[in-house]
C-alpha distance (Angstrom), angle and dihedral (degrees) to the residues before:
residue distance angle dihedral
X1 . . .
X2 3.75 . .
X3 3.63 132.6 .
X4 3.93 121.7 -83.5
X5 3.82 96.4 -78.3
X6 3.34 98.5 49.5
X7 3.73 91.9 54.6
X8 3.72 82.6 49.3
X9 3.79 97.9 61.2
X10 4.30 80.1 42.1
X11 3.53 93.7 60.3
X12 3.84 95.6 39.7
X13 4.06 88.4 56.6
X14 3.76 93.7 51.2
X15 3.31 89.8 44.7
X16 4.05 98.3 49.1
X17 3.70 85.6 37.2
X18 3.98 90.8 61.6
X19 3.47 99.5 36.4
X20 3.72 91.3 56.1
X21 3.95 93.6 47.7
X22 4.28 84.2 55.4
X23 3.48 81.0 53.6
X24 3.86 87.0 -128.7
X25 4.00 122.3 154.7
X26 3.67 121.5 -124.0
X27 4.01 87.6 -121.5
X28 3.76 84.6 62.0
X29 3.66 95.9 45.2
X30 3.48 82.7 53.0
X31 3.12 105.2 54.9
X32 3.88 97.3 43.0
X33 4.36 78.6 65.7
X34 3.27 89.4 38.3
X35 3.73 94.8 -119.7
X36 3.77 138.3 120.7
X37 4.09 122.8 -79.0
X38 3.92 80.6 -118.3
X39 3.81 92.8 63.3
X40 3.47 92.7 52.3
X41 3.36 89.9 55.3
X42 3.84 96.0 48.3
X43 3.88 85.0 48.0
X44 3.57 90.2 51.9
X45 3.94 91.2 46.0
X46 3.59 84.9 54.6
X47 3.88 89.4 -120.9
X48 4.01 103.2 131.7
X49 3.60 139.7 43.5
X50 4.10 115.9 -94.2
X51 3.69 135.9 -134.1
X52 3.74 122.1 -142.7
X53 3.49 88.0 -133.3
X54 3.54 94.7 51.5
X55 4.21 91.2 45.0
X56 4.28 88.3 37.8
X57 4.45 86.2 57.0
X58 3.60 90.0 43.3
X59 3.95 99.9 52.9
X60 4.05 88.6 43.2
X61 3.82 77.1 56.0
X62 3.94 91.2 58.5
X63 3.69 104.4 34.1
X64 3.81 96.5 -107.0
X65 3.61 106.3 149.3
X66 4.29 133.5 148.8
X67 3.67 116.4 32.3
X68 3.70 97.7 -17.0
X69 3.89 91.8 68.0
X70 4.15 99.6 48.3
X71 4.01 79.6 43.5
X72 4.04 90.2 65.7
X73 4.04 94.6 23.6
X74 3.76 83.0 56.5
X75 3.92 92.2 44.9
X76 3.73 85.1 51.3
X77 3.49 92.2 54.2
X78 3.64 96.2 55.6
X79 3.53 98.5 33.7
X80 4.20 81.0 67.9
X81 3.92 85.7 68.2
X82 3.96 113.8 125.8
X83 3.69 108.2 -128.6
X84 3.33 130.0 -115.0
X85 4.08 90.1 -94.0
X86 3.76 91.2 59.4
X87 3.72 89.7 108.3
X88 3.89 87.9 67.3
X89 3.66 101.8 37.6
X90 3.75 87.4 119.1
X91 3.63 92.9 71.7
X92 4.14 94.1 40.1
X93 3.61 120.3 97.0
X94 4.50 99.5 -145.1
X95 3.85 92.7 -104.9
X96 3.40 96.3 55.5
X97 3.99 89.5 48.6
X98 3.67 78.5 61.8
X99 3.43 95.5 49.0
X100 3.83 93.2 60.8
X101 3.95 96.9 38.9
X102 4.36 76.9 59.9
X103 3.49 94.7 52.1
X104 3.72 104.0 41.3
X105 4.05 84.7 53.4
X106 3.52 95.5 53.5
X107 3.22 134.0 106.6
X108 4.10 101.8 -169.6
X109 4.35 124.9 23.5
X110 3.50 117.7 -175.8
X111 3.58 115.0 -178.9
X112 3.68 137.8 -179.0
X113 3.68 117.5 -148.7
X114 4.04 130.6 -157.2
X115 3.39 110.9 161.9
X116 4.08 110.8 21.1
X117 3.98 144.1 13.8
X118 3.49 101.7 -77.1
X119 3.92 108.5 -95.2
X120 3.67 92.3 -113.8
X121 3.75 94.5 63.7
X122 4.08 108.4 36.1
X123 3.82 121.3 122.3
X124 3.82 111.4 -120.9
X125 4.00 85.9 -100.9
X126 3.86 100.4 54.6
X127 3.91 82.4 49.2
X128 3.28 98.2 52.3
X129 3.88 93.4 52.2
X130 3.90 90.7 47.4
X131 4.01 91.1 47.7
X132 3.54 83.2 56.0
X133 3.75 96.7 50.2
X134 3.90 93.1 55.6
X135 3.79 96.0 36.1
X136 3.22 117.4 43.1
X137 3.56 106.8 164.8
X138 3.57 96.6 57.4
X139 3.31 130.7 137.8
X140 3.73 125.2 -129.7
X141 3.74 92.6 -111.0
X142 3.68 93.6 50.2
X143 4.17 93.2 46.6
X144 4.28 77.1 51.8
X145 3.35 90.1 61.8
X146 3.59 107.4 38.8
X147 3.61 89.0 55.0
X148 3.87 91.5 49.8
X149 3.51 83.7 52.5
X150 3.49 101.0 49.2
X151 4.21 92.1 45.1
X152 4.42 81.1 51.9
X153 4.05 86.3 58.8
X154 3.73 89.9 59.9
X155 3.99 97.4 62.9
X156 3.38 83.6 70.5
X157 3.81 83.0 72.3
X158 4.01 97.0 48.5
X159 3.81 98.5 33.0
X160 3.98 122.0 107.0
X161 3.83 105.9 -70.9
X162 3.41 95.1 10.3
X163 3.95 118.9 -171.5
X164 3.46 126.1 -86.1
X165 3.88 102.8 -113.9
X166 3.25 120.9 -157.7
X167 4.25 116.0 -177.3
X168 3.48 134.3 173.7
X169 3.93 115.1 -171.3
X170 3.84 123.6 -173.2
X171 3.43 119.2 -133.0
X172 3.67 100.0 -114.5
X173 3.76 84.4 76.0
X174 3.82 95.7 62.4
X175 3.42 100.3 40.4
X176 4.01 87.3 53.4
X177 3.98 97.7 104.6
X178 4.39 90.7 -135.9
X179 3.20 108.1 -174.1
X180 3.90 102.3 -11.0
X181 3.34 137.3 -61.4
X182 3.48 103.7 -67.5
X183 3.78 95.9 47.3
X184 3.59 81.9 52.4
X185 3.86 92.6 52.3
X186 3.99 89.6 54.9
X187 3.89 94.0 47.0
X188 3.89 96.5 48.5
X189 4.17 81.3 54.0
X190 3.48 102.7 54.2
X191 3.71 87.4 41.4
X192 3.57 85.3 57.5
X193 3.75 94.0 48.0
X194 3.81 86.6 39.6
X195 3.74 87.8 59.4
X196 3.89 87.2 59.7
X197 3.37 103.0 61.1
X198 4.20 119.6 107.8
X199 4.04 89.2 -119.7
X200 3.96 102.1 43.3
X201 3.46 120.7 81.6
X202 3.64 103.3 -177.6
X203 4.06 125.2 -172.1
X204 3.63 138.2 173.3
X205 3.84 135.4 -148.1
X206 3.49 109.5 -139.0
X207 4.01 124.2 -148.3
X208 3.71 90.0 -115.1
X209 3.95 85.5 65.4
X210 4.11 89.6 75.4
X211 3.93 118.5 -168.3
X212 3.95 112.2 -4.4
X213 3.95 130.9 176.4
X214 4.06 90.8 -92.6
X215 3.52 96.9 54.4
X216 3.87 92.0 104.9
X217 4.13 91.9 81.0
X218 3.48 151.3 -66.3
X219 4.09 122.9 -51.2
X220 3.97 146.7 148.1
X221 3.55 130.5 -129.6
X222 3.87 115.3 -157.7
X223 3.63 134.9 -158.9
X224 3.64 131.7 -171.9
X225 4.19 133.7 -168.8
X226 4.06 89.5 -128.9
X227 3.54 103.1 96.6
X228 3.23 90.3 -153.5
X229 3.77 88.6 75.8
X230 3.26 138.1 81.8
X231 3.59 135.5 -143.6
X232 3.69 114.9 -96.0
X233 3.73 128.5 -154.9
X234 4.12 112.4 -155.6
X235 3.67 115.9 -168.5
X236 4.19 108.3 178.4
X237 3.73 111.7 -146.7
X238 4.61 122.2 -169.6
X239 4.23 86.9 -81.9
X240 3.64 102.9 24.7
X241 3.93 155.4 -56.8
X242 3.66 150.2 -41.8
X243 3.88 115.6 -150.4
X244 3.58 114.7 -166.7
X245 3.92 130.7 -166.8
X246 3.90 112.7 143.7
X247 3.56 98.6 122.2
X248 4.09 86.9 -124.9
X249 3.81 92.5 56.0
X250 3.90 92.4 50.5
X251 3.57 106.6 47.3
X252 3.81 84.3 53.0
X253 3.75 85.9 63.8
X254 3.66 90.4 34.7
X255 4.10 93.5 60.6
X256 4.16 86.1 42.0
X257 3.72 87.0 56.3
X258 3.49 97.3 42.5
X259 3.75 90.2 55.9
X260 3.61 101.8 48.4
X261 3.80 87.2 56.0
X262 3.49 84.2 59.3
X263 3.43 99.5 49.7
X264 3.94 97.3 39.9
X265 3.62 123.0 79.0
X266 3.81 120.7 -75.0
X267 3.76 118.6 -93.3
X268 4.05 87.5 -115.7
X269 3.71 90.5 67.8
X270 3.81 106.8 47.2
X271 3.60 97.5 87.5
X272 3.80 93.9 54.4
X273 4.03 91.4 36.4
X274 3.74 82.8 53.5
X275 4.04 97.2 44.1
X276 4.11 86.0 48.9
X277 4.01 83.6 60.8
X278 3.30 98.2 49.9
X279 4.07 97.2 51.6
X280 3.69 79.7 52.8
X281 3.64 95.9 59.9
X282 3.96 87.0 52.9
C-alpha cells in the first residue's frame, strides 16, 4: 500500500470516477459538503486532506452503500496519516510535502539532473553545502535538520521494495567543485557505490554529448503500481513546483527522457567514468 498521498490521489479517482457515473456535477458535490466546486476538484486531484464526513455525504450522494462505502471511508481514514516527514514540516514549503508523499509511493523515479547530485543520492557534506546555497539565513540547528531530513529520504532507496531509480546526471554537475575538493572526492564515491546497487541505474551525460532534448532543466517522472495512478512529472522551480499528469504533458517528458538515456553514457560505464573523476580530483 502506498504512503498517505498516494492513497489520496486513490481516493480522489474513485471518488471522481463515481461521481461522474451518477452523472453528478462537482458544483453539486459541492454543495452536498458544503464546499466549493474547486474543492471537489482538489479532492478529486488528490491534492488535500479528507474528512470522513465530507467522503461519508459524498458517497450517500452516489448511492455507494455496504462494503464499498467503509472501503473508501476507511481509505479516507488512512489517507489522513502524517508522513513520515511530519517531524520536519516546519522547514517544508506544502508542495514539497507533496513531493515526498509522491516519492515514498512510488515504485520507479527517474530523474534528470543539471545542476546538482540528485537529492536522493548526496553525502551528508554535499548537502550541507547545497542547504547552505538555498538558505542562507539558516541557523545551525535548522541546516542539522535539513540534512537529517534529506539522509531520511534515502531509505526509501534501501527499504523493502525499494523503487526502481532511474537517474541521469549531466556532467556539469560533477565537475561543479561543491563544497571543495574533498567533499567532492566523497560524493563521486558513494555515487560510485550508489551506481552498484540492484535498484540504481545510474548514467551520465558527458560534455561531448552537446545539446540534447533535456537540456531545458531538471525534472522527475514518477510511476506507481496503483493503477489508479498516474505518472507524475515534478519539475522544482526557486519558489516551488510543477506537477504534471495529463497523459499529453508526460509523454512529452517521457520521449525527452528516453532520449537523453540514449545519448548519455551506458549504465556499464558509470562506475569507471566516475572512478576517472575522482583520480582527477587527486
Amino acid at each position: 500500500m502506498g504512503g498517505p498521498t498516494a492513497l489520496r490521489i486513490q481516493l480522489g479517482t474513485q471518488l471522481r470516477r463515481l461521481r461522474e457515473a451518477k452523472g453528478v456535477t462537482r458544483e453539486v458535490a459541492g454543495y452536498e459538503i458544503r464546499a466549493s466546486e474547486s474543492k471537489i476538484s482538489r479532492m478529486e486531484l488528490g491534492r488535500v486532506s479528507f474528512k470522513e464526513r465530507d467522503v461519508a455525504d459524498l458517497l450517500k450522494l452516489y448511492g455507494v452503500e455496504g462494503e464499498e462505502r467503509e472501503a473508501l471511508v476507511t481509505l479516507a481514514r488512512q489517507a489522513n496519516s502524517p508522513g513520515w516527514w511530519h517531524p520536519y514540516a516546519d522547514l517544508l514549503a506544502p508542495w514539497f510535502q507533496s513531493y515526498l508523499g509522491l516519492e515514498e509511493s512510488a515504485s520507479l523515479i527517474r530523474t534528470y539532473e543539471v545542476q546538482f547530485v540528485p537529492g536522493l543520492l548526496q553525502t551528508a557534506d554535499y548537502a550541507k553545502t547545497v542547504i547552505k546555497l538555498g538558505h542562507k539565513r539558516a541557523t545551525e540547528d535548522e541546516i542539522a535538520r535539513r540534512i537529517d531530513l534529506r539522509q531520511r529520504r534515502q531509505q526509501v532507496l534501501t527499504r523493502e521494495n525499494a523503487p526502481q531509480f532511474w537517474v541521469v546526471i549531466d556532467e556539469g554537475a560533477l565537475r561543479r567543485l561543491i563544497g571543495g575538493i574533498d567533499v567532492m572526492r566523497e560524493q563521486l564515491r558513494s555515487l560510485i557505490e550508489w551506481s552498484e546497487q540492484p535498484n540504481v541505474r545510474l548514467q551520465l551525460v558527458m560534455f561531448a554529448a552537446g545539446a540534447h532534448s533535456a537540456a531545458g532543466g531538471s525534472f522527475s517522472i514518477l510511476r506507481f503500481a496503483e493503477p489508479d495512478l498516474p505518472d507524475v512529472v515534478y519539475s522544482e522551480q526557486l519558489t516551488g513546483a510543477v506537477y504534471l499528469d495529463k497523459r499529453a504533458d508526460v509523454d512529452h517528458y517521457a520521449i525527452a527522457m528516453e532520449e537523453v538515456c540514449v545519448e548519455a553514457e551506458p549504465p556499464d560505464d558509470t562506475p569507471g567514468i566516475l572512478k576517472r573523476m575522482l583520480d582527477e580530483l587527486d
